[in-house]
C-alpha positions as CSV (number, residue, x, y, z in Angstrom):
1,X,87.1,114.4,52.4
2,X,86.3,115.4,55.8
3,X,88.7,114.9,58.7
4,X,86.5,112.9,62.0
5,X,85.5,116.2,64.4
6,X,84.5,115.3,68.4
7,X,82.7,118.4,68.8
8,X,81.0,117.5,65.7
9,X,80.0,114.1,66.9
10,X,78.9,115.7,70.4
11,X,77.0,118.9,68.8
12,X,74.9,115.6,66.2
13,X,74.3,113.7,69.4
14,X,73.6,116.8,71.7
15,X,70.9,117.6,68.9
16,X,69.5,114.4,68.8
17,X,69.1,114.0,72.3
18,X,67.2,117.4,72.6
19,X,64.8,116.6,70.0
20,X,63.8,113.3,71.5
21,X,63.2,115.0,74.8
22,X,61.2,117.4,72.7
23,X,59.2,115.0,71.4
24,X,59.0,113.3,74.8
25,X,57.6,116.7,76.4
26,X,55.6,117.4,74.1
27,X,53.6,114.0,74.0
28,X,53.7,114.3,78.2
29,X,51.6,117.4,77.7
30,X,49.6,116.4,75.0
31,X,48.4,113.2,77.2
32,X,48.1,115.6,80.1
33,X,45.6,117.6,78.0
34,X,43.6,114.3,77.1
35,X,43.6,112.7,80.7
36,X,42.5,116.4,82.1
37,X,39.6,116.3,79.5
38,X,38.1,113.2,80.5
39,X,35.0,114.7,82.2
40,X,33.7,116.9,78.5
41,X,34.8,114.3,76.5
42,X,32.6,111.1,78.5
43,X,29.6,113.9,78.6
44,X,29.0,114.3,75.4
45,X,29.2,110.4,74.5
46,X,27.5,110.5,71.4
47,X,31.1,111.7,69.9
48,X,32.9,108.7,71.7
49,X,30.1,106.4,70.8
50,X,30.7,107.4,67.2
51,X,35.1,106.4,67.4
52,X,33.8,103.1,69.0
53,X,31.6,102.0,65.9
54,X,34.8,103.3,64.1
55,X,37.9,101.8,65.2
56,X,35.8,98.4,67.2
57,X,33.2,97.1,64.2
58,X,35.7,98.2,61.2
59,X,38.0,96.6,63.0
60,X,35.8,93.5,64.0
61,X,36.5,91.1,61.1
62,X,40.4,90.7,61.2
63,X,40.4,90.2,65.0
64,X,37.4,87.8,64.4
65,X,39.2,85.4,61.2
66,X,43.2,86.5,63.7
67,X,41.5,84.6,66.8
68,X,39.6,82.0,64.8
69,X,43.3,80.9,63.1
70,X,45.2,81.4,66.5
71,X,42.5,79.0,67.8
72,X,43.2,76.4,65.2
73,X,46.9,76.7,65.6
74,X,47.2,76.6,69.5
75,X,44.2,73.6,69.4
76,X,47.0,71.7,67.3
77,X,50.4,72.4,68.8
78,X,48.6,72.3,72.6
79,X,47.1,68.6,72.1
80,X,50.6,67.3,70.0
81,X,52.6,68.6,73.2
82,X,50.6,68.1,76.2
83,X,49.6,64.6,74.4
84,X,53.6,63.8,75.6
85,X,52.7,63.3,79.0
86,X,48.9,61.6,78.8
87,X,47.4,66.0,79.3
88,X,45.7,65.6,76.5
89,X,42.3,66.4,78.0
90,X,43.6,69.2,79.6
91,X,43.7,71.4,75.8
92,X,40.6,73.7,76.6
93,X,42.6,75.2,79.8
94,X,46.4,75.1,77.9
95,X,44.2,77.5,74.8
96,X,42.0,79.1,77.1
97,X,45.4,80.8,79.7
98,X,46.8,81.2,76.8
99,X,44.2,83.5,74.8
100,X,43.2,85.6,78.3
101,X,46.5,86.1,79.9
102,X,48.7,87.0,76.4
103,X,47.9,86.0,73.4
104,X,44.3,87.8,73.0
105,X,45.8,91.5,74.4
106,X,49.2,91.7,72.5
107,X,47.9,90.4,69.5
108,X,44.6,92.4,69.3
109,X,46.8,95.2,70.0
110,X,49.3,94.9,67.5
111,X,46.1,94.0,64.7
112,X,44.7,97.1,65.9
113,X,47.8,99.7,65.4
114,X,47.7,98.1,62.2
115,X,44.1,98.4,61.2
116,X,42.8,101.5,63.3
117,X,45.9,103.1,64.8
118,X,46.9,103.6,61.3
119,X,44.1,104.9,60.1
120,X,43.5,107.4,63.0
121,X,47.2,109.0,62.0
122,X,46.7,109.6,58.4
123,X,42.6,111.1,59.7
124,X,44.6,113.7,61.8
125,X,47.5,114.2,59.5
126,X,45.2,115.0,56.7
127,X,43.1,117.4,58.9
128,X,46.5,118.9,59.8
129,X,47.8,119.0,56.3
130,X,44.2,120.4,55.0
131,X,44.3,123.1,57.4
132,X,41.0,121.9,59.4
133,X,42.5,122.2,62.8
134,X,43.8,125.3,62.2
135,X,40.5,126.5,61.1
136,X,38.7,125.2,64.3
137,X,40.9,127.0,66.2
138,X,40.3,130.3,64.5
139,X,36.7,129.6,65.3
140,X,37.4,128.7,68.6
141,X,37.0,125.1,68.8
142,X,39.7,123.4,71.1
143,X,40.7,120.5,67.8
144,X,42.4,118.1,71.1
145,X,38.7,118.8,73.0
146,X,36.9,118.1,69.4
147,X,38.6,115.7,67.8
148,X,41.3,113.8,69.8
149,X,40.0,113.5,73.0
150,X,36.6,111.0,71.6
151,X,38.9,109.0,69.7
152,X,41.4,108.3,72.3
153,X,38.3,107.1,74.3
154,X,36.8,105.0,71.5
155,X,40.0,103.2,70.8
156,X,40.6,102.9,75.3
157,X,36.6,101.4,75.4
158,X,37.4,99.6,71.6
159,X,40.4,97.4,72.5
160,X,39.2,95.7,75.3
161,X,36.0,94.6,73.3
162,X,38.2,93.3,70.9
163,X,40.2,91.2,73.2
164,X,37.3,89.7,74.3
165,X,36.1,88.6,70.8
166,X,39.5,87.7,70.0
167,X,39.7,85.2,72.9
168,X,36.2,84.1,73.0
169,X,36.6,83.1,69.1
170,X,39.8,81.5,69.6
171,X,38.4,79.5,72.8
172,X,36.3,78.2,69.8
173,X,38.4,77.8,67.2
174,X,40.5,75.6,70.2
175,X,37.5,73.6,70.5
176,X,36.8,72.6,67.1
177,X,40.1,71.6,66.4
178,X,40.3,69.3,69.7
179,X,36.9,67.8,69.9
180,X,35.4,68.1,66.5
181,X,38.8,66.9,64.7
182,X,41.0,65.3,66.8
183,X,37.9,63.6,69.1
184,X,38.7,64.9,72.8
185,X,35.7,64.4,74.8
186,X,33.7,67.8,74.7
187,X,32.8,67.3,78.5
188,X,36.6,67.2,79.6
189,X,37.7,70.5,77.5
190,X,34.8,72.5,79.4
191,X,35.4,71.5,82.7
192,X,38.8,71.9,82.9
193,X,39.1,75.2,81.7
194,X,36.1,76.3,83.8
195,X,37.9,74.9,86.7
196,X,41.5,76.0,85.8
197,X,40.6,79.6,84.6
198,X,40.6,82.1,87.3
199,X,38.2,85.4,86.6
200,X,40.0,87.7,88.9
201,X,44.2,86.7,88.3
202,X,43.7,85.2,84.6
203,X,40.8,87.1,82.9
204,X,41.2,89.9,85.4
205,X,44.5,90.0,84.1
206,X,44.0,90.3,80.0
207,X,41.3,93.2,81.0
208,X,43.9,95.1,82.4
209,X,46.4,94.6,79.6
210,X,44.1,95.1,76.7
211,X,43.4,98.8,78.9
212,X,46.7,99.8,78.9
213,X,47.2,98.5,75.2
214,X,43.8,100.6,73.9
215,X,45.3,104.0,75.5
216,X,48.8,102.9,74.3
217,X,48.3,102.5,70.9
218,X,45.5,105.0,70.5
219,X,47.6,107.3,71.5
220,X,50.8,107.0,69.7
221,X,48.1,107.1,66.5
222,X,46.7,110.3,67.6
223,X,49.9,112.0,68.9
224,X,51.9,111.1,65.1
225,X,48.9,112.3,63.6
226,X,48.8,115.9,65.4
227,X,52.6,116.4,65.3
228,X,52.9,115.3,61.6
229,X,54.4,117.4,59.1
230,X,51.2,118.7,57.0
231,X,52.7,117.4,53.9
232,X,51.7,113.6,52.2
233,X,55.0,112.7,52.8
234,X,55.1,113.8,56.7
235,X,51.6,112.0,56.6
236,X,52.9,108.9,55.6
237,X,56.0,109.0,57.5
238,X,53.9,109.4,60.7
239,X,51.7,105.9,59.6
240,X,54.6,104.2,59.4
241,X,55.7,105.4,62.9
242,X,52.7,104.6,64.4
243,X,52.6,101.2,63.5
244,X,56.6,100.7,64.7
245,X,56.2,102.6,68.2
246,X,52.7,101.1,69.0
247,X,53.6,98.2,68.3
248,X,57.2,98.4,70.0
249,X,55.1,99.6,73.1
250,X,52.5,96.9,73.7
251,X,55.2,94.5,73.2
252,X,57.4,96.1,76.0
253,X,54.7,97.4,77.9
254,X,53.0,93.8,78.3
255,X,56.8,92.3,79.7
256,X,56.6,94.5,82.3
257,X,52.6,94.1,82.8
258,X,53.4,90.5,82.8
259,X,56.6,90.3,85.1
260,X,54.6,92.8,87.7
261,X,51.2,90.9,87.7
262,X,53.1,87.4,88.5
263,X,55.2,89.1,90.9
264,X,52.0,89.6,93.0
């Protein structure tokens, strides 16, 4: 049995600290060489054009049946709490600030490391485990310029377009729920949500989330991917970290979005 060492314990911890600032440089550098590339990458557009159609319309029926539910849901508990103090009519603008300011980023962004960011890591793992971007390489082809650099974009210009459906659809599924079913006048949901909904501080405000989210979670899918171990086990290891760190940073990353946008 082994006797308790401190320079054991400070050697493990030592060596765990220096492989998470590894890691941390290295994903600094790898976004460094994304950002820098932004010019190429938006000039040839039919490559970013194709990661849109990708992750956005295979993506497009779970956000569209996610924001339909969530529409249902906050058209119920909305009208049974603001029904408390005779605010009933005010429903459309309690589901509308709710889809624009939080609901429609975080949880298009956590559906999407799901649907897309997974599927992004296992693309490049499998690349990396096949040997393909070792064999660009040898041909000459930068695989970051080639292949990472349209799909960061596609998922950045995806997101957003997402969001939008996601609140848009759950605006609707609001509606139905509070006029069609529970008979609030259609006229009243309508006008106070077009009078209570601000475009610059409310909508302006889930555009710039669902940004940050899309390069967020796009990139913590592309950066596993590349730095997976080219085996199907390091492949799989690195989906599973994708969808724990993406999601783990849209959560913390819209507190402080949040906090800092009504601090303004």
């Amino acid at each position: 049995m082994s006797r308790f060492s401190p320079s054991r314990l400070l050697s493990g911890l030592g060596f765990a600290t220096r492989r998470q600032l590894a890691a941390m440089g290295s994903a600094t550098r790898l976004l460094s060489r994304l950002l820098a590339l932004t010019g190429p990458t938006l000039a040839r557009f039919g490559l970013v054009r194709d990661q849109i159609f990708f992750l956005g319309n295979y993506s497009l029926a779970i956000i569209t049946v996610s924001g339909l539910f969530v529409g249902f849901v906050l058209g119920l508990q909305g009208y049974y709490t603001l029904q408390r103090y005779g605010s009933s009519e005010a429903l459309g603008l309690l589901v509308a600030l709710s889809l624009v300011r939080e609901l429609g980023p975080v949880i298009t962004a956590l559906l999407f490391a799901g649907r897309a960011g997974t599927a992004l890591t296992a693309e490049i793992g499998l690349m990396k485990a096949g040997e393909q971007l070792s064999a660009m390489e040898m041909m000459a082809v930068d695989p970051v310029r080639r292949i990472l650099a349209p799909r960061l974009w596609g998922g950045l210009i995806a997101l957003p377009l997402l969001a939008a459906v996601f609140s848009a659809v759950g605006v609707l599924g609001g509606w139905v729920v509070g006029v069609l079913m529970i008979g609030i006048d259609s006229g009243s949901f309508w006008s106070q949500m077009q009078s209570g909904v601000d475009v610059w501080r409310d909508v302006g405000n889930g555009i710039v989330k669902s940004i940050v989210f899309g390069l967020a979670v796009t990139f913590v899918a592309l950066h596993q991917g590349f730095e997976a171990q080219p085996t199907p086990e390091g492949v799989s290891r690195a989906t599973t970290r994708t969808v724990v760190v993406a999601s783990l940073a849209v959560l913390g990353l819209d507190f402080l979005m949040t906090a800092w946008m009504f601090s303004l």
